[in-house]
N, C-alpha and C positions, 0 to 999 in steps of 0.2 A: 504494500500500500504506500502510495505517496505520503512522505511527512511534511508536514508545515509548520516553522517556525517562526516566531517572530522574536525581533534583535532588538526590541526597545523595552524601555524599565516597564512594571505595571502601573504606576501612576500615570504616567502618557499614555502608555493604551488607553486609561479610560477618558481622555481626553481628547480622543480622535476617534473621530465616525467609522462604521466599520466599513465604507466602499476603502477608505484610507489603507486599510491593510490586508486587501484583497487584488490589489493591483497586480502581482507578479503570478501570472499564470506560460505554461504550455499547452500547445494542443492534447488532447486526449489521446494521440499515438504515442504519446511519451508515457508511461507505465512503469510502474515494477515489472521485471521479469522483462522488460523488454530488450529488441536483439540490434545492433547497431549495423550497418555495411562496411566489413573490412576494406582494405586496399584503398580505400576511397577518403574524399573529405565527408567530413559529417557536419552536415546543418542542424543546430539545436536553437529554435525560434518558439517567440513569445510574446507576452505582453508585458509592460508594466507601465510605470507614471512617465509623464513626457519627461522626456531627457535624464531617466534614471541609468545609472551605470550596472550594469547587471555582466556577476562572474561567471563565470561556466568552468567546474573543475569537474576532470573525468580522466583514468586513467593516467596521469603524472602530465597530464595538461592542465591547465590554466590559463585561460582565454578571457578577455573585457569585450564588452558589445553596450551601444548608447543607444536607450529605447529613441526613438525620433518624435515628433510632433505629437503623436495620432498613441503613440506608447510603445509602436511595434518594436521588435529589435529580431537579431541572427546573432548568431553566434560560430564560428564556421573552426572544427577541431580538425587535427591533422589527420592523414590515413593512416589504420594503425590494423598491423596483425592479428590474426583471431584468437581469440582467448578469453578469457575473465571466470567468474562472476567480478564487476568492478560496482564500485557505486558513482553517481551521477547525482554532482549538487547543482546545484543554481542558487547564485547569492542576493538579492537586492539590495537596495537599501537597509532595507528591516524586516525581510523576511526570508528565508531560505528553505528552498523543495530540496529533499531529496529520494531519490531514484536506485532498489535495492536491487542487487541480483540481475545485473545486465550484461549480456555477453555480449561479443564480436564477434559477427559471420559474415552468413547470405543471408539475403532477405529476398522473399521469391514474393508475389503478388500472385494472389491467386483468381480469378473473375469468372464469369459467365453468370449462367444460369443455373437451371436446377440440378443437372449433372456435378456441379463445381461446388453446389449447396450443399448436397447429400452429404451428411455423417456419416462417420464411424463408426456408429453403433445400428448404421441402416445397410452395414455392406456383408458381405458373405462372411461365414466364420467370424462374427463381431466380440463375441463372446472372449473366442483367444487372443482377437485382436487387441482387444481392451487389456485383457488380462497381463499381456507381456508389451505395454508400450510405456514400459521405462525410459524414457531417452531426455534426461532434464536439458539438455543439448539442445533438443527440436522446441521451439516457442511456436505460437499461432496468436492471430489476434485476428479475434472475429466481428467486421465492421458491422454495428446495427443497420440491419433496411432503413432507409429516408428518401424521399424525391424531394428535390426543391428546384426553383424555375430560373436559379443564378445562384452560380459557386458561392459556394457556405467557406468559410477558414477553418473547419472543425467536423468530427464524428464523434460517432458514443463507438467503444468498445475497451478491450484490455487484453494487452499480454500473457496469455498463461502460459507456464511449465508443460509438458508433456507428461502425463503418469496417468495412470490406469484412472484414476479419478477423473478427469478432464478431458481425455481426446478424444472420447465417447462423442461428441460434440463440436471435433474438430471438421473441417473439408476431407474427407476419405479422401479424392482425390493427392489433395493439395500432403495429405499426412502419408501417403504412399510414397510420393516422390519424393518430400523430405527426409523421410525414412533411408528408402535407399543411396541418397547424397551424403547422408551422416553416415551412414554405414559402407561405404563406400571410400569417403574422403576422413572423417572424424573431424570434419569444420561444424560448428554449430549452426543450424539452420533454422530460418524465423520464416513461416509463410503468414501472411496476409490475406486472409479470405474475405475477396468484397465482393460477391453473387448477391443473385435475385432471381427465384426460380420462373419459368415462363415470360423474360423478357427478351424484347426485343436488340438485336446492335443498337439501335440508335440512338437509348436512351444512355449509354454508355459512351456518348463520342461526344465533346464539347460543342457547344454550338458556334462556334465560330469557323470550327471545323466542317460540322456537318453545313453549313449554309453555304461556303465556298464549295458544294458539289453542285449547288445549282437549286432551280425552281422547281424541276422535277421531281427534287427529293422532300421537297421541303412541304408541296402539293397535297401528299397525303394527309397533312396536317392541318390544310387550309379553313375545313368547317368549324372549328375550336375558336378563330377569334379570341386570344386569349388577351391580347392587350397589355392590363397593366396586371401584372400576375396577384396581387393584393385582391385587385376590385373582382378580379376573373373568382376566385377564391371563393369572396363572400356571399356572392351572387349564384356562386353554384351550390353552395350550402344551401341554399333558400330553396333551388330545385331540387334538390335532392331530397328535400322534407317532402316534397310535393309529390313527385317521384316514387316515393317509398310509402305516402300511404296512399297513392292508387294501386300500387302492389296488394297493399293488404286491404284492399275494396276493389278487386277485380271486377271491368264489369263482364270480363268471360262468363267470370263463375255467377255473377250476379244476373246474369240475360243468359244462361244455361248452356253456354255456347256449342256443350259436349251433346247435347239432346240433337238425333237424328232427325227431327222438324226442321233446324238451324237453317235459313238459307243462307246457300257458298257463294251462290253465283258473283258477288263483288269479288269473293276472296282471291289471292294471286295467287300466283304456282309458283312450286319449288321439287329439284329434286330430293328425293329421300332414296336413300342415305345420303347426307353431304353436307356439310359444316358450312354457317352461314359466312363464310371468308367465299363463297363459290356462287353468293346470290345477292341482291341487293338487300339482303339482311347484314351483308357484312359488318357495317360501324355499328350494327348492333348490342345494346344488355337489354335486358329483361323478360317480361313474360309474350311468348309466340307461340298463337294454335293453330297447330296442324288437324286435317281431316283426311280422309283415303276411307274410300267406298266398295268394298268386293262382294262379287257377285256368289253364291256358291250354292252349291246341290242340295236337294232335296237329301234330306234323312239328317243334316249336320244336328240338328235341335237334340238330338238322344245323345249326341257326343260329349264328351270334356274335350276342350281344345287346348292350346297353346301358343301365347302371343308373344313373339319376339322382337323384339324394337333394337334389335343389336346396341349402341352406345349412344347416349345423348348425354350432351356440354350444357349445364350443368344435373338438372334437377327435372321430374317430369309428374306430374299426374295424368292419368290413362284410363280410357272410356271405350266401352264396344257399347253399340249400339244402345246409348245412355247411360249403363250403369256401369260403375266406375270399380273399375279392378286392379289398379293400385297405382302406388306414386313409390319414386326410388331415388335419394338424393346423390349427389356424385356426379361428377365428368367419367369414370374410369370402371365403372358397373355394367355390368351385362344386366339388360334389359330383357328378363324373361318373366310373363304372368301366365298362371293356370285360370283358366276356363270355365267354370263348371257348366255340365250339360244346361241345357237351356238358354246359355247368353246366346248364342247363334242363330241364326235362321236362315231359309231358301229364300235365296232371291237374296237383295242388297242387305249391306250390312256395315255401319260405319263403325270407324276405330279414330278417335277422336285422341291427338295428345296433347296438352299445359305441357311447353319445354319455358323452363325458367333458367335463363343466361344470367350469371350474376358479374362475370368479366372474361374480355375477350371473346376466340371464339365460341360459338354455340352452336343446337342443331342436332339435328338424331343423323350419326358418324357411324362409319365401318364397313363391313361388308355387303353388298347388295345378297347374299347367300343365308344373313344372319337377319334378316327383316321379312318376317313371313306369319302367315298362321298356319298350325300343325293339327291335323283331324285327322285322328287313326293314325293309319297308314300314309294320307296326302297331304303332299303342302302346298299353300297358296304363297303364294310369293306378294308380298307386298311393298318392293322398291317399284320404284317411278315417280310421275307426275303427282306429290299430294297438294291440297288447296292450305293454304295459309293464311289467317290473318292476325294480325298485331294487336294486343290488349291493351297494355302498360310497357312502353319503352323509353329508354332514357332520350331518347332521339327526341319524341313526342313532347317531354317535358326541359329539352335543351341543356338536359343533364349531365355532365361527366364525370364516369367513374375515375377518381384520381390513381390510376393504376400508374408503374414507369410507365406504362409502351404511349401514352396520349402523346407523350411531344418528346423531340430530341432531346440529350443533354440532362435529364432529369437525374438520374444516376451519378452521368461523368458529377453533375455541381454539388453532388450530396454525398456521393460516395466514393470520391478517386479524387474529386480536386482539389483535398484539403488535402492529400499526402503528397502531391507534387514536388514537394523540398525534403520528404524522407527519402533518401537514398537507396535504391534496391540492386540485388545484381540482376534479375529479369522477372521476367512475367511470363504464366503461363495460363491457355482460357479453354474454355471447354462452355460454346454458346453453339446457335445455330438451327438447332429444332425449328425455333420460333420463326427463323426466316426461311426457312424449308422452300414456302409457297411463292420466293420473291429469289432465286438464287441467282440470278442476272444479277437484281440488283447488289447482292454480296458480293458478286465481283469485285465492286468499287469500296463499298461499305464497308467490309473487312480489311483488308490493308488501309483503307484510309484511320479505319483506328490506331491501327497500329502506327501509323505514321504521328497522327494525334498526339499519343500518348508520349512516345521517344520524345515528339517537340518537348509539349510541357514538361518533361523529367528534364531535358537539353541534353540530353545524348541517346545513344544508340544502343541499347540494353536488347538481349535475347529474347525473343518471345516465341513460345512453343504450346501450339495445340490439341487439343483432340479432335479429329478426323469424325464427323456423325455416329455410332455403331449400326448395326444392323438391326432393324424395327418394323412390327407388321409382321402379316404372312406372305409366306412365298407365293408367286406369282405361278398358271400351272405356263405361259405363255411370254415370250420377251415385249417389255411394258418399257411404255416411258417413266418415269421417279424422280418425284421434285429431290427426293433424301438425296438422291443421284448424283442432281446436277449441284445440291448446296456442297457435297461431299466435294465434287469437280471445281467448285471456289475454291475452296478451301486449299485445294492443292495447287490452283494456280496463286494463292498468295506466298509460295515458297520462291515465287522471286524476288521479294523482298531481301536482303541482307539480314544474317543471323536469326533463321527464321527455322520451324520443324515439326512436325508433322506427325503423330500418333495415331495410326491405321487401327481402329476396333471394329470391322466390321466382322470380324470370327467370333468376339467375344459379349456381344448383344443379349437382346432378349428381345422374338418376338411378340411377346403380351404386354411386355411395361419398357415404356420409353427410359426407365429408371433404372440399368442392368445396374446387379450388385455384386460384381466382380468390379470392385474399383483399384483393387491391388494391382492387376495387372495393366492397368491404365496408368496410372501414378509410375509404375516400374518403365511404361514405355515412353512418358515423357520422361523419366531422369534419365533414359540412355540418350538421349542430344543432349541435356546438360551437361553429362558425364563427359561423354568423346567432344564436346563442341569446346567447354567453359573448364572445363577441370582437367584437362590435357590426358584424357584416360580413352585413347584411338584404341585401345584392344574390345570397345563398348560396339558394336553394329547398333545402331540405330536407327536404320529403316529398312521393310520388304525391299520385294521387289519391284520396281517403277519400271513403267515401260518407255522403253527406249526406240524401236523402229518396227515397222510390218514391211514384212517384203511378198508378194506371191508370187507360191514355188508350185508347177503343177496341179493348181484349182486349192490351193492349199494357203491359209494367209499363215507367217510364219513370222511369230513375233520375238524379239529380243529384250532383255532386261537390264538395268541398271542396277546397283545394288545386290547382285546374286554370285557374290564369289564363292567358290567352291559349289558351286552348281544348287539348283533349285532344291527344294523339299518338297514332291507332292505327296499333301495328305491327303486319300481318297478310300476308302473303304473299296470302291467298283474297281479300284486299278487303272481308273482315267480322269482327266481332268475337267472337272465342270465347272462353269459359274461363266462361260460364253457362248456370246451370240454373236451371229454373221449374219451379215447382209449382202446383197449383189446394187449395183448400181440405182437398183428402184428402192434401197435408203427401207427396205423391208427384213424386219429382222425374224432369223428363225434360231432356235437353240442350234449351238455345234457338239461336234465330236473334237476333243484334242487331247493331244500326247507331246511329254516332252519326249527331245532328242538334243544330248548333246547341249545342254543348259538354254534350248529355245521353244517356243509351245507352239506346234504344228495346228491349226483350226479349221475344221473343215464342217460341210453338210452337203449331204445329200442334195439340198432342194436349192443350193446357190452353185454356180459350175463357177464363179469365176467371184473372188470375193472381192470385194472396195472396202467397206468398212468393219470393223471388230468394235466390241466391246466386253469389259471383263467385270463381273463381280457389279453391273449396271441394275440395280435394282432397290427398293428399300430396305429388304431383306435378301443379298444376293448367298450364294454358294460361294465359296471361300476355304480351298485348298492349296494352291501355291502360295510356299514360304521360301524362306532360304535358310542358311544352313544355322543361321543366328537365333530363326524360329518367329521370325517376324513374316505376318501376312505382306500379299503382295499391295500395292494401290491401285483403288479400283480405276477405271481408264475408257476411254471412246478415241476410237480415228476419227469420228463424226463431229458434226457441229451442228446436229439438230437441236432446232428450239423446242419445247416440249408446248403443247397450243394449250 
């Protein structure tokens, strides 16, 4: 815990006001238990009274700094070797912080979304995880969520120790990687975990940044009118009262909207299955009813049925032909209800759904296979054209949900811009889910952060990713994939300088976008740490990358970068899957391929003469080429189709 002193008699204390002896503070990244960047200078910045001289002693340093006008002041210590625990005073006039138990290392930033959020005590084997994470060496400092609409100087969080008590609660991610860098090197390792699960890039990229990309980017934000971000605030407080209790005075529910009498004919169309990002419910929150009418045989009345709504974003109540057969809360639930004999009848028969969006997106999602009714033996399939109309929407009431994703920079000013003068040796992120549905635009957006960010720190620090994992079900047929083409950003921002790339698509889950093998993730970002930053070249740290296609006799024959000592295919059948060929009409069919001699031969029947390949192209692809290091290959296209 931070101590506070003060350097003057008790009689004068009580003779001065207490703002008087409150003046000399630090930002809230400065903590006990906190971790410094070696090799480096170190910035130690504050407040106090104008023009106070304030000391800064750390480790056999001794440093003056003169707060300026306004109180601010710096303080800038030498680079110093790793080591400690040391303590860290700060002197003022008449008061003195001190700072216990501070070491010298790395200090890694850790960011994205909800992948990067995920604890330690949410990842596979947590139990021993926890049990054996003695490492007083590794710190983490977990930034609290905030959005604000212009950089703050400040965050809430604290430094802790690494022990069985505490890393329960760390970044899995962020605590895998440090892990293996301390064990690895034996330098003390500090990561910074500043996530926010389900956010977008671009609430992470300063706006000064993101507005220099232009109009187009800035466009989707155009209906918000936000103005002076104070008056925007209070004003949407007041809708939001308004908002919230037509929510709970529906007048769906209150003019029966579920009852098969209802007329549709105003109501719009939407697909079902398909998430309202795919119809002009997109800027949508709140409550939307669906209707869908099937037709069905005589005798269904004696039966029990079964009514499957495959996934809805967030929450739903559900109606067959008026009478209401249940509600289920959750984005991430399989939507299944029982029947009993009698709800049904020959001839039409409506199924009525309340989807309640509470943020982002919404919408009855997943597979067109999984949305049906079940009688006996038969099923009726119920994807397609359903009618929808709008109850209660934030839209309606000019409401907005203060989520990050509403406007750029909400994140960078809340939760990155106040650490800009703490010194780190890199950053590494694991985002991108979120932008899946826009991966063009990642093109630009992602390296532009990263460009971002180097600015503001003012140098050129490492930064290293995780590559999307594998999500969904397999496809039975070659599909275009948004996961695809974000994964395909992703890999073109390795032109960047000091840049790297952690390939999970072997190590996924397809039912939960949230795989809990975070060990092997965190292990595959510290191998470019390791071989890049820490001079340890015996580290392979990436598959294999594909390098050229040539065709050899109706055969496209591809080479690899990254595959010394020849490939590893791991395949149960004895051949290599996870590609598709095409022939000049840009028409994809699965292939046959075999390695030979460290290259993978790809062929099919139904193309005589191939043009394009791709490998592992899917949101859930096939994933058996490694190398000898045991790293998957990167997934790849010779094509450069846009997906419509």
């Amino acid at each position: 815990m931070k101590a506070r002193r003060f350097l003057f008699p008790v009689t004068l204390l009580l003779m001065c006001s207490f703002s008087l002896f409150s003046q000399l503070t630090l930002p809230r990244i400065f903590t006990d238990n906190m971790l410094l960047q070696r090799d480096a200078p170190v910035k130690i910045w504050g407040t106090a009274s104008p023009k106070e001289t304030v000391t800064v002693s750390f480790n056999n340093q001794k440093v003056t700094a003169k707060a300026d006008a306004k109180g601010n002041w710096t303080a800038l210590l030498k680079p110093m070797a790793w080591g400690g625990p040391y303590q860290l005073e700060v002197k003022g006039k008449s008061e003195l912080l001190t700072f216990e138990n501070v070491l010298i290392g790395d200090v890694w930033l850790c960011s994205g979304q909800s992948n990067m959020e995920w604890q330690v005590k949410e990842t596979n084997n947590a139990a021993h995880e926890i049990a054996t994470a003695d490492y007083p060496q590794i710190r983490s400092f977990n930034v609290v969520k905030a959005i604000r609409f212009a950089p703050v100087s400040d965050l809430q969080g604290e430094w802790e120790m690494c022990t069985p008590e505490t890393v329960g609660d760390f970044s899995a991610v962020g605590f895998y990687f440090a892990r293996k860098l301390y064990e690895e090197t034996g330098i003390p390792i500090g990561i910074i975990n500043s996530s926010w699960g389900g956010t977008d890039i671009q609430p992470w990229t300063s706006m000064d940044s993101f507005e220099a990309l232009g109009e187009q980017y800035m466009q989707r934000y155009s209906h918000l009118a936000i103005g002076d971000p104070e008056t925007f605030i209070t004003e949407n407080s007041t809708k939001q009262a308004a908002y919230e209790e037509a929510l709970r005075n529906d007048k769906g529910l209150a003019e029966k909207w579920y009852d098969p009498k209802t007329d549709i004919a105003s109501w719009k169309k939407a697909p079902v299955p398909a998430l309202w990002s795919n119809s002009d419910l997109q800027p949508v929150d709140g409550a939307v009813w669906f209707r869908y009418d099937v037709d069905l045989p005589e005798g269904v009345e004696a039966s029990p049925a079964e009514l499957s709504l495959a996934m809805i974003d967030d929450d739903d109540m559900s109606w067959v032909n008026g009478e209401w057969v249940g509600e289920t809360h959750g984005h991430n639930v399989q939507r299944l209800y029982m029947l009993p004999a009698g709800t049904l009848r020959a001839g039409k028969n409506s199924i009525v759904v309340r989807v309640l969006d509470h943020m982002g997106d919404g919408g009855i999602y997943g597979d067109p296979l999984d949305v049906y009714l079940r009688i006996g033996g038969n099923l009726y399939s119920l994807a397609g054209e359903w009618s929808y109309k709008e109850s209660v929407t934030d839209k309606m009431y000019g409401f907005v949900n203060m989520s990050p994703n509403i406007y750029p920079a909400l994140l960078y000013n809340a939760m990155i811009h106040p650490m800009v003068n703490y010194r780190i040796k890199g950053a590494i992120w694991y985002q991108g889910e979120n932008n899946a549905n826009a991966a063009y635009e990642y093109r630009t957006l992602f390296p532009n952060l990263i460009t971002d960010w180097r600015e503001k720190w003012g140098y050129e620090f490492p930064f290293y990713w995780v590559q999307l994992a594998n999500f969904m079900k397999k496809q039975d047929q070659p599909v275009e994939s948004a996961w695809a083409e974000l994964r395909e950003a992703q890999t073109m921002t390795l032109s960047l300088p000091q840049t790297g790339q952690a390939v999970i698509t072997d190590i996924g889950d397809a039912e939960d976008i949230h795989p809990r093998n975070k060990q092997d993730v965190g292990l595959r970002l510290a191998l470019h740490a390791l071989h890049k930053d820490y001079g340890r070249t015996e580290f392979v740290y990436s598959g294999p990358a594909f390098r050229s296609m040539e065709v050899k006799e109706g055969k496209a024959v591809i080479s690899f970068d990254n595959a010394d000592g020849g490939l590893d295919i791991r395949s149960r059948y004895g051949y290599v899957e996870g590609f598709a060929i095409a022939g000049a009409d840009g028409i994809y069919h699965w292939a046959k391929a075999y390695e030979k001699d460290g290259q993978v031969y790809v062929y099919s029947d139904q193309v005589k003469t191939p043009v394009y390949v791709r490998y592992s192209w899917a949101d859930n692809p096939d994933v058996n080429i490694y190398n000898k290091a045991g790293l998957p290959a990167v997934p790849f296209r010779t094509d450069d189709f846009r997906r419509k």
